[in-house]
C-alpha positions as CSV (number, residue, x, y, z in Angstrom):
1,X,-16.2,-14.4,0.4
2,X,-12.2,-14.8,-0.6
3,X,-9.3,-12.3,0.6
4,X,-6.0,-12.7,-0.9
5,X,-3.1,-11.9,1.4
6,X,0.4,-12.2,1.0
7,X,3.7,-13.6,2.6
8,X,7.4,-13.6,1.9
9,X,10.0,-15.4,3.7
10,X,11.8,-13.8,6.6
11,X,14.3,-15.9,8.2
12,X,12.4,-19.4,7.1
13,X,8.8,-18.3,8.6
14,X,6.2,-17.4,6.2
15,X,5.5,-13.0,7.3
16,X,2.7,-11.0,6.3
17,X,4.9,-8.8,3.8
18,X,2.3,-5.3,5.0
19,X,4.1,-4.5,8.5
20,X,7.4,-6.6,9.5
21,X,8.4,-5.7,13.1
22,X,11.6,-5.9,14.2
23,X,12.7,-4.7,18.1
24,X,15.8,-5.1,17.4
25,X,16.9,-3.3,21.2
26,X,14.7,-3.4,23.9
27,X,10.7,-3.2,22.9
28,X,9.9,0.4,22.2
29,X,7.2,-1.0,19.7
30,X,4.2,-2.4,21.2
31,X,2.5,-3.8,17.9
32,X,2.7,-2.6,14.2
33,X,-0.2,-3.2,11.9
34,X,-0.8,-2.6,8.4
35,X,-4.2,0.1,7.8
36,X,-4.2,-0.3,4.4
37,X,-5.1,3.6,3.8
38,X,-3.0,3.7,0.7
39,X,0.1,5.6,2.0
40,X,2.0,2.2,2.3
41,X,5.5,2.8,0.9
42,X,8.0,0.3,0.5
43,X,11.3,0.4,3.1
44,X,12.9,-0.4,5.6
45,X,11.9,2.4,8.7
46,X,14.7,2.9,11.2
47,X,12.8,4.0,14.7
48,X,15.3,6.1,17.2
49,X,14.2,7.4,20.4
50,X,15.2,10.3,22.2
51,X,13.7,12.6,25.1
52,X,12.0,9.1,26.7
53,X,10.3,10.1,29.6
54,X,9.4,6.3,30.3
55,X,5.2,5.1,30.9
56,X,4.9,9.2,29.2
57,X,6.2,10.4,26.2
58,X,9.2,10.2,23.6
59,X,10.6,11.6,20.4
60,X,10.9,9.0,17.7
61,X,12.7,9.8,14.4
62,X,12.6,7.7,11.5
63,X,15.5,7.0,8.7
64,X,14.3,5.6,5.9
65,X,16.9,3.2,3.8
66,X,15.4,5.0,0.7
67,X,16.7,8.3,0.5
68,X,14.0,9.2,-1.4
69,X,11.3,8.5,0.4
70,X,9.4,11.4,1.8
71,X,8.7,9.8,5.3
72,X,12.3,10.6,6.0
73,X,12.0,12.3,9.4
74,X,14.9,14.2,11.0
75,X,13.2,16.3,13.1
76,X,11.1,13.2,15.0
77,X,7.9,13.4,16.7
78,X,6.5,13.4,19.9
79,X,4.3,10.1,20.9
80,X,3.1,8.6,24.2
81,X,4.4,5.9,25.8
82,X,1.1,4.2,26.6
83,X,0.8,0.7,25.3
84,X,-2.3,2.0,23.7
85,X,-2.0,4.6,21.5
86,X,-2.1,4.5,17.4
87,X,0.0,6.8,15.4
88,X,-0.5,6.5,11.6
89,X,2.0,9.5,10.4
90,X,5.3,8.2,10.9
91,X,5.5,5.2,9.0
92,X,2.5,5.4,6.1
93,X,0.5,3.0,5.9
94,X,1.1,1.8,9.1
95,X,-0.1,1.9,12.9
96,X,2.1,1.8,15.7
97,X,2.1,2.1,19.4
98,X,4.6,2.6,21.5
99,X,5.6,0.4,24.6
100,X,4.5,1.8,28.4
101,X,7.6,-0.7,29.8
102,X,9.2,1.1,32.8
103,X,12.6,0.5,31.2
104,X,11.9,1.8,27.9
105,X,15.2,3.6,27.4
106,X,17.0,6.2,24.8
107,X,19.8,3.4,23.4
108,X,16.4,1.2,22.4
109,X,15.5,0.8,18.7
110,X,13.3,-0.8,15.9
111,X,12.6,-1.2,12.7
112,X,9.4,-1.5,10.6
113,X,9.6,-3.2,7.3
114,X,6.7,-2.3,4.9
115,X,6.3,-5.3,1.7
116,X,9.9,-6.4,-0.1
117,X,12.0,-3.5,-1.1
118,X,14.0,-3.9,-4.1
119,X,15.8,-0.8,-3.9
120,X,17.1,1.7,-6.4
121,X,18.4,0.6,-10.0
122,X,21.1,1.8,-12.4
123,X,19.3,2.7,-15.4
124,X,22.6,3.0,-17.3
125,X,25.1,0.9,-18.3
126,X,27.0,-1.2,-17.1
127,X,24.5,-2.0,-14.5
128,X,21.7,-1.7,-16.6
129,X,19.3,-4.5,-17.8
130,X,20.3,-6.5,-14.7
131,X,16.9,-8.2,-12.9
132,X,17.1,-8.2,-9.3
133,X,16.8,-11.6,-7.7
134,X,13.5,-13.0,-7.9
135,X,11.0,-13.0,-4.2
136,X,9.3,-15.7,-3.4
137,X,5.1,-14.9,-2.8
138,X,2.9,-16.5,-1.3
139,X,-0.4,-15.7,-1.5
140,X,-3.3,-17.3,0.8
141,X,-7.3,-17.6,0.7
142,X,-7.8,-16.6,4.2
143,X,-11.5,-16.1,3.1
144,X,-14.5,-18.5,4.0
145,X,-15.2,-19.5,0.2
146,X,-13.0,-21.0,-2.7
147,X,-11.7,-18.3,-4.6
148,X,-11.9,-18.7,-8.5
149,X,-10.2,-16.9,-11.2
150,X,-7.3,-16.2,-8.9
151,X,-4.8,-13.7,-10.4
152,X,-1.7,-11.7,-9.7
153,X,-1.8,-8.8,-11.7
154,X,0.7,-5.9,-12.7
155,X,-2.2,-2.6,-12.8
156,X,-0.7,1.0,-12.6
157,X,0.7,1.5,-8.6
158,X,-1.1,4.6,-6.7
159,X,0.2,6.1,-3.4
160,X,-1.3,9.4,-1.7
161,X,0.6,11.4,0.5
162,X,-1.3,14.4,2.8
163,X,-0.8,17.6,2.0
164,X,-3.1,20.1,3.6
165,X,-5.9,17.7,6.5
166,X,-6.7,14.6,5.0
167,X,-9.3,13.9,2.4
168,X,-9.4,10.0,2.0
169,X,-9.5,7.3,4.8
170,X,-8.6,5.1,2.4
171,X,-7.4,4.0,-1.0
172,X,-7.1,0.9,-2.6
173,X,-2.9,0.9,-4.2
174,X,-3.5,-0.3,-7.4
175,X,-6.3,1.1,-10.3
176,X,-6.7,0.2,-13.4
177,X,-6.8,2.7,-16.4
178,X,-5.0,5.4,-14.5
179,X,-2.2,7.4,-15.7
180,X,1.2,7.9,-14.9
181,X,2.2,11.5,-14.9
182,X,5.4,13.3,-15.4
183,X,7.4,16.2,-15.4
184,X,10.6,15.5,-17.0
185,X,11.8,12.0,-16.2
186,X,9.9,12.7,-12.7
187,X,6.5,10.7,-11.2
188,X,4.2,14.0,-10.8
189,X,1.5,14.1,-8.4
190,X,-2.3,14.6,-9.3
191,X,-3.3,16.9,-6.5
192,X,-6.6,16.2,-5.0
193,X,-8.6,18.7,-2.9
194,X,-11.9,19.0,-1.1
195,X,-14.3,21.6,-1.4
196,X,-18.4,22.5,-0.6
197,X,-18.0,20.1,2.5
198,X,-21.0,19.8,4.3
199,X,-22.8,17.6,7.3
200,X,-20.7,16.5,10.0
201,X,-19.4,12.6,10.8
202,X,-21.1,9.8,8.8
203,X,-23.3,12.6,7.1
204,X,-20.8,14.6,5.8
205,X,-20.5,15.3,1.9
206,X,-18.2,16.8,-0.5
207,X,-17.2,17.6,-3.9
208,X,-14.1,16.8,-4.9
209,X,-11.6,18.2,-8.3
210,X,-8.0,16.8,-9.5
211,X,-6.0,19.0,-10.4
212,X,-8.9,21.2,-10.4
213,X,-11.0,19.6,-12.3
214,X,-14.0,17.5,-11.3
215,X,-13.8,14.0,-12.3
216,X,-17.1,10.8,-12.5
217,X,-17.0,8.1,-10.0
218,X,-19.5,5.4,-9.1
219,X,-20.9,4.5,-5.3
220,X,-19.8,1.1,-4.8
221,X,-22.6,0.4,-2.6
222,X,-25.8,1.3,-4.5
223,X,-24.0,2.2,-8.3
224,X,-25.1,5.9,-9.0
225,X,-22.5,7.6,-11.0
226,X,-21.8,11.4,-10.3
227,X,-19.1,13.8,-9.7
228,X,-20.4,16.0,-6.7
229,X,-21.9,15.2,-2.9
230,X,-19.6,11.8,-2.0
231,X,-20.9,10.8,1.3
232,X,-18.0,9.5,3.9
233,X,-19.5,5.9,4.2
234,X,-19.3,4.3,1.0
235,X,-16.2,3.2,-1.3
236,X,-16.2,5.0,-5.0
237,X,-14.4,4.2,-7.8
238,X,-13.2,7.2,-10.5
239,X,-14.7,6.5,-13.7
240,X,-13.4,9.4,-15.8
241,X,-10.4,11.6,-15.8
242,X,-6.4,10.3,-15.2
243,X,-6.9,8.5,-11.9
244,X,-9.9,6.0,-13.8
245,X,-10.0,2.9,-11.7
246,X,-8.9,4.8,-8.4
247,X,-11.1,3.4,-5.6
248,X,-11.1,5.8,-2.4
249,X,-13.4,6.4,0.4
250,X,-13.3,9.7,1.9
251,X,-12.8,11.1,5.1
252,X,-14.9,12.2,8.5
253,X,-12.3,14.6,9.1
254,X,-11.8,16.6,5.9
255,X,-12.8,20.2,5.7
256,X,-12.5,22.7,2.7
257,X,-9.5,23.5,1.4
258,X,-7.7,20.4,2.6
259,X,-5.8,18.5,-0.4
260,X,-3.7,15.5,-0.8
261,X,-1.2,14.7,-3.6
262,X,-1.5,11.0,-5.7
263,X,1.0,9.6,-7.5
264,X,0.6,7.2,-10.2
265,X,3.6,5.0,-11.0
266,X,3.7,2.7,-14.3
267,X,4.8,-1.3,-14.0
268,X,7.1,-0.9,-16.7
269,X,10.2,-2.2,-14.3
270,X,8.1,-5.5,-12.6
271,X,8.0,-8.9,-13.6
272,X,6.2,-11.7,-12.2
273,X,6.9,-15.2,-13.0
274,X,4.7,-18.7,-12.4
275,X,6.0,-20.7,-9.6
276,X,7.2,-24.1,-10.3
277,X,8.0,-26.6,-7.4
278,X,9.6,-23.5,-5.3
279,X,11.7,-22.3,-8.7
280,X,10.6,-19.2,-10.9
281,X,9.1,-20.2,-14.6
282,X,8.9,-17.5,-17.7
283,X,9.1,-14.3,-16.3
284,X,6.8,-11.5,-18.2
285,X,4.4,-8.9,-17.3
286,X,0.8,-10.0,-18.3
287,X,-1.7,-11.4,-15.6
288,X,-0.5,-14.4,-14.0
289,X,-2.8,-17.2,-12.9
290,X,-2.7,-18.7,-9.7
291,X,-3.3,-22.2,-8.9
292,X,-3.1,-24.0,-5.9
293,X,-1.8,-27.6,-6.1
294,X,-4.2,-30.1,-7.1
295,X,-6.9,-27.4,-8.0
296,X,-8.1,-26.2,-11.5
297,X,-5.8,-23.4,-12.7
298,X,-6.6,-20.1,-10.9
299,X,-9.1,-21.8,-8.2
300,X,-7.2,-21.4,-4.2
301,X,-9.7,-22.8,-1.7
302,X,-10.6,-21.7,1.4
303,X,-7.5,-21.4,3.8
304,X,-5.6,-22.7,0.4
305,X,-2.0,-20.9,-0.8
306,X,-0.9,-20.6,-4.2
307,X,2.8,-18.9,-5.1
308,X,4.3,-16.6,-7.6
309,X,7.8,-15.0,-8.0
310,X,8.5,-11.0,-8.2
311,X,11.2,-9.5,-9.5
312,X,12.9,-5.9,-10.4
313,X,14.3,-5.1,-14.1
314,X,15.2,-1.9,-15.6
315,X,16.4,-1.7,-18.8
316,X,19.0,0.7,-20.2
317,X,17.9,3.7,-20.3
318,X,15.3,3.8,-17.5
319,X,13.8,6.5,-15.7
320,X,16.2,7.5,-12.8
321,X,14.4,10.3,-11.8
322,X,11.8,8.2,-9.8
323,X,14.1,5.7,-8.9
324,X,13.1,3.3,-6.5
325,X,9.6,2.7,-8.8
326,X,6.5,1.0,-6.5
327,X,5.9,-2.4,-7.4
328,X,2.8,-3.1,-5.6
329,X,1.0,-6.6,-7.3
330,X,-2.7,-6.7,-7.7
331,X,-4.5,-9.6,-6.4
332,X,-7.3,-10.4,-8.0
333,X,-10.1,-13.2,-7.3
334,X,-13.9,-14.2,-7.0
335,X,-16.2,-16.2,-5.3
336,X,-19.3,-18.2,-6.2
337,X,-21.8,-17.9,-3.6
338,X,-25.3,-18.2,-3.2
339,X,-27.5,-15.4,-3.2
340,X,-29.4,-15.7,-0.6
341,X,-32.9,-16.1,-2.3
342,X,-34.3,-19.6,-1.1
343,X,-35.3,-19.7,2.6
C-alpha cells in the first residue's frame, strides 16, 4: 500500500505540516498529534495557562491568529496535567496532552500550528489580484509499495464542526462533487443530524438526513448502497445529495438528536504549481502530477518524495465574507499489488 504525507519547511527541517508544536516557554505540551477527524482548521493556536495547580489541573485558553476561526476560546478550559491525557476540543483536529512537570507554571506558553496558513486576502483593490508567496510541499511515500498515478489535486475543502454530541469520528477533508453553499457572500453549513440510533458500541446504527433530508452513500467495505442503518465500523462515502464524495465514518458515541454542521468551501482562490529544481513552474488549478526524480511521471516509490508549490490568489472582487478560504490539497495515488490468489 502507498500513503501520501506532507511536509513544509520550518526553520530548514522538513515538518509534518498536520500538528507543528512549538513550547515556546517552559513545556506545558506534552505531545501534539494530528487525528485526522476532519475538524483540522488552518492557524496558528496560541495556548495560555491560568489556574495551574501543577501534576493536577489547569485552564488553557486558546487565541487563534484568525479572527475568524471559531476555535477562538476566551473562556479556556479545564484539563489535567497528567502527561497522559488526550484532549481533541481545543485545537480541532488535533490531540494534545498536557505536561505533569512539577514546575509547570502560569507565565508558560505554546503554540500549535495546524498545515500553512496563508491568512486573510483583500478581495478589493489595490490589494486585489496579488498571489501570496508560493510554499514549498513535499510530499512522501511513507507506504510499503511504489505509488503510481501520484497526484496533488484541488477537490472542493470540507470541515465539520460539532454542534449538538458528535455524529462522525471521522471525515476525510476533501470530496469530490460536493457543493459549496452560501448565504450571501457567506460559506453556509449543511447541517447533519442523527436519528433512529440503535445498538450500542461497534453494533450501533443510525440513519442520518442533511439538512433534513436523507441522502445515498456506499459501505466502503462490502459496496451496498443505502441511505438508512450505517453501522459505526465501516467508512461510507455520500453518493447523492450536495455533500457527493463526502467520506465519513460515524460515531460510537452519537445518540438521537445530536447534529454537526459541514462546510463546503470551493478552490476558487488555490493554485498549485510543478516543482522545478526547488523553483515553482506554471501555476494553475488542474491536477498536478507528481514525479519523483528519476521515476516515470506520477510514480513516487516506496519511502520516495516528490514536490509541488502552493500558493494563495484572490482576484478582484473575491468573496470577503469567508475570508480566510481552506486550501486543503488532495493527494491522490495507487498501488499495484498482488492479490493474493497463488499460494
Amino acid at each position: 500500500m502507498i500513503g501520501l504525507n506532507a511536509y513544509i519547511l520550518v526553520d530548514g527541517v522538513w515538518t509534518d505540516a498536520s500538528a507543528i508544536l512549538d513550547n515556546g516557554v517552559g513545556t506545558p505540551v506534552a505531545s501534539a498529534a494530528a487525528n485526522f477527524d476532519g475538524r483540522g482548521i488552518s492557524d496558528i493556536y496560541e495556548l495560555a495557562f491560568s489556574s495551574v495547580v501543577p501534576g493536577v489541573s489547569a485552564t488553557v485558553k486558546v487565541t487563534c491568529r484568525s479572527t475568524s476561526n471559531p476555535y477562538d476560546d476566551q473562556v479556556g478550559t479545564s484539563v489535567d496535567l497528567d502527561g497522559a491525557t488526550a484532549y481533541s476540543d481545543i485545537v480541532p483536529g488535533v490531540d494534545l496532552v498536557f505536561s505533569d512537570d512539577a514546575g509547570f507554571g502560569s507565565t508558560w506558553e505554546a503554540s500549535v500550528t495546524v498545515g500553512n496558513p496563508f491568512g486573510a486576502f483583500n478581495a478589493f483593490p489595490p490589494d486585489s489580484g496579488e498571489p501570496s508567496d508560493g510554499v514549498r510541499v513535499k510530499v512522501v511515500n511513507s507506504g510499503s509499495a511504489a505509488g503510481t498515478d501520484c497526484k496533488a489535486r484541488l477537490l472542493p475543502v470540507l470541515k465539520r464542526v460539532k454542534m449538538t454530541g458528535v455524529v462522525m469520528a471521522g471525515m476525510h477533508p476533501s470530496a469530490e462533487g460536493a457543493t459549496e453553499k452560501l448565504s450571501g457572500e457567506q460559506v453556509a453549513p449543511y447541517g447533519l443530524s442523527a436519528f433512529n440510533v440503535s445498538g450500542s458500541g461497534a453494533a450501533k446504527i443510525m440513519d442520518l438526513h442533511l439538512d433534513g433530508a436523507p441522502f445515498d452513500a456506499q459501505n466502503l467495505t462490502d459496496q451496498t448502497i443505502g441511505s438508512t442503518a450505517f453501522n459505526v465500523v465501516d467508512w461510507y462515502r455520500a453518493i447523492s445529495g450536495p455533500l457527493t464524495g463526502m467520506e465519513f465514518k460515524l460515531s460510537e458515541d452519537a445518540v438521537n438528536g445530536d447534529s454537526e454542521n459541514v462546510l463546503c468551501f470551493s478552490q476558487r482562490f488555490s493554485q498549485t504549481a510543478p516543482d522545478q529544481s526547488g523553483v515553482p513552474g506554471d501555476w494553475g488549478i488542474g491536477d498536478l502530477v507528481l514525479t519523483e526524480d528519476g521515476q516515470d511521471d506520477g510514480t513516487i516509490s516506496a519511502a520516495g518524495a516528490a514536490y509541488f508549490w502552493l500558493r494563495v490568489l484572490v482576484v478582484d472582487g473575491g468573496n470577503s465574507s469567508s475570508n480566510p478560504y481552506a486550501v486543503d490539497v488532495a493527494l491522490e495515488g495507487t498501488a499495484e499489488e498482488s492479490a493474493g490468489w497463488e499460494d
